[in-house]
C-alpha positions, 0 to 999 in steps of 0.5 A: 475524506471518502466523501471528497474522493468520490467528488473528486472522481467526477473530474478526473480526466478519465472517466472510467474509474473502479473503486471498491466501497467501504460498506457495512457487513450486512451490505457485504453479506447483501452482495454474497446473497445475489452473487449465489442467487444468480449463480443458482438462476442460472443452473436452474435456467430451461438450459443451464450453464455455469457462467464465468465470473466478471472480476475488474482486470488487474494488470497494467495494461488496464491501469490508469493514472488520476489526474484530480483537479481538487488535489495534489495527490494522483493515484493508480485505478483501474478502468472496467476492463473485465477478466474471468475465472471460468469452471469450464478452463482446466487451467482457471477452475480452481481459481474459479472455486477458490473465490466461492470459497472465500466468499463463503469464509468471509459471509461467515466471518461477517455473521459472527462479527469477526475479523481475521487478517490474511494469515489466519484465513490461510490457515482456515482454508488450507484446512477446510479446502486443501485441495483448493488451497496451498499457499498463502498467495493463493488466498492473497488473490483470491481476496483480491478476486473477491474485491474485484468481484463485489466492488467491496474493500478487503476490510469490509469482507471482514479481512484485516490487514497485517502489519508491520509498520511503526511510528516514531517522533513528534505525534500523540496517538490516542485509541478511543478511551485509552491512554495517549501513546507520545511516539517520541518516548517510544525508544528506537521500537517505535509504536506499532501500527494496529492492522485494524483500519477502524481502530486507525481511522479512530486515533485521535492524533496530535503534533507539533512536527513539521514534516513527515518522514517516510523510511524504507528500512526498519535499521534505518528507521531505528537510527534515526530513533535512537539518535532523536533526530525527530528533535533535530528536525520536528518530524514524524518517522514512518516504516513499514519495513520494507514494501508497505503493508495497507495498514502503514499506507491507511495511517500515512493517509490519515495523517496526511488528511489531518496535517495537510501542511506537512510534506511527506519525505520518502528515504529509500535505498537508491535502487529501482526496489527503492524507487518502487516502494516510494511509487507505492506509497505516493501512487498504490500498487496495481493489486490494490487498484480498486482501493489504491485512491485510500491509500495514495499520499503526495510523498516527495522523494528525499534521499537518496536521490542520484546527486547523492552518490558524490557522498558514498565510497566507490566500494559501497557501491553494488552492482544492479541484481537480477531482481533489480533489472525486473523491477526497473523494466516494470517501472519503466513501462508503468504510466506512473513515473514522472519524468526526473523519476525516469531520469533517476531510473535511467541513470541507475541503468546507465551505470548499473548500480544501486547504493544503500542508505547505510553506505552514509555511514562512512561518515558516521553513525550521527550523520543520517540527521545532518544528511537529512536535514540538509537535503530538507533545505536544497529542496526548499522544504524549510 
């Protein structure tokens, strides 16, 4: 697959494309050793200076969407449009120490075969450097600093991801000699993602499903355990539990790649939150632009969708949050929208208000199934 997307890249319309590789440690650590060597060269020139560091700008203003001749799948990238961190800017020095020292955390990391997930590498430099290091979005920057500066992915610097994902349904999982995991005994809990990329693109997976159920909240996605609808409707369910974490994007994509035929079906909240968890899941997120191409699947947007709000009580309806109207103006200034996207968008606006998955229950506990089931055959997913 990783193969396919590089040859796929030479088609995109926009040649511009940054990605970061997948390598091994001794590569990584390869990459470390010149960054150090040319930051040394430099101090140690006839007239010395500390250079800025050259890192890939994350921003929308240089984002990007794929157009890929080979696939039905686009994605957010990033073009190579080039932002600093400078020792010589009061307000970006700290930033600018803050990437040698993960650097630093992750070399070592990579000697001693490690891997750490975020929150452990947090807690590592809040003790080692606490007047670099203060919160966890610092260090979560910082990493994304030190992609953008080594073209490498986050879990080739030896940073495993965390996860907070679960599968349910139709699918038989099976770690390299261990046991097959079947994920619709699993009860209304799941089965919990691995954050260990490698241990996920080693699973060995099964199914008899016909779709593939992507669900934005854990209650809900516990329903529809609970209630089996998997059998109703033979289907693999998926959550992250809210904005997904890159290991429930990692296996998504997996399972995309090892059942092509299976549509993806998101189930979200009828929000602009909801609409941006599913543009996460089919496009990537800016932050994660030099990797989003991994991750990006074709999922198609179910439910809730506007035509729905005929089957939801005018008092389960809320009014748009402050929050709401912020995620909605990013969205809407995003290249990434399509067009009844934006419709969507705009009617949610217009009447300035959001609707819940849970307001379906004025219908009933059992009725998510039937709901779902109906909006697979008017979207001719049958």
């Amino acid at each position: 697959m990783d193969d396919l997307c590089k040859c796929s890249m030479k088609f995109f319309s926009d040649q511009q494309l940054c990605y970061a590789d997948i390598l091994p440690p001794q590569e990584v650590r390869a990459r470390i050793q010149v960054a150090v060597l040319n930051f040394l060269k430099i101090l140690n020139s006839p007239d010395p200076a500390i250079s800025d560091l050259p890192l890939i700008n994350r921003t929308s203003s240089n984002s990007r969407v794929s157009e890929s001749i080979l696939t039905d799948v686009s994605w957010l990238f990033l073009s190579h449009s080039f932002c600093t961190r400078s020792l010589i800017r009061a307000n970006a020095a700290k930033a600018f120490i803050r990437v040698w020292k993960v650097m630093e955390m992750c070399f070592e990391i990579l000697i001693q075969e490690k891997r750490v997930t975020q929150r452990e590498l947090f807690y590592k430099l809040l003790c080692d450097s606490p007047d670099y290091f203060s919160s966890q979005l610092q260090v979560n920057r910082t990493i994304q600093d030190v992609v953008a500066l080594l073209r490498c992915s986050r879990y080739s610097l030896g940073i495993m991801a965390s996860s907070r994902g679960l599968v349910a349904g139709r699918i038989l999982l099976q770690e390299p000699n261990q046991e097959v995991v079947d994920c619709s005994a699993c009860g209304s809990s799941g089965y919990a993602i691995s954050g260990d990329l490698k241990l996920l693109e080693s699973l060995s997976l099964k199914t008899d499903a016909r779709y593939i159920i992507v669900v934005e909240k854990h209650a809900i996605f516990q329903r529809l355990a609970e209630d089996n609808v998997f059998n109703q409707i033979p289907s693999i369910l998926l959550t992250a539990k809210g904005y997904p974490d890159i290991a429930t994007r990692f296996l998504l994509h997996r399972m995309s790649r090892a059942f092509p035929d299976l549509p993806i079906l998101a189930l979200v909240d009828w929000n602009p939150a909801g609409l941006a968890i599913l543009c996460t899941y089919k496009f990537g997120s800016i932050g994660m632009g030099l990797e989003a191409y991994r991750y990006a699947c074709n999922v198609k947007w179910l439910g809730l969708r506007g035509d729905d709000l005929k089957l939801i009580p005018d008092q389960s309806l809320a009014p748009l949050k402050p929050r709401d109207l912020q995620i909605a103006k990013s969205l809407i200034s995003s290249q990434i929208l399509q067009e009844h996207y934006r419709e969507e968008l705009a009617l949610m606006m217009q009447g300035g208000q959001r609707a819940e998955i849970e307001a379906l229950y004025f219908h009933g506990y059992d009725y998510l199934g039937k709901y779902l089931a109906k909006k697979i055959v008017q979207a001719n997913y049958i």
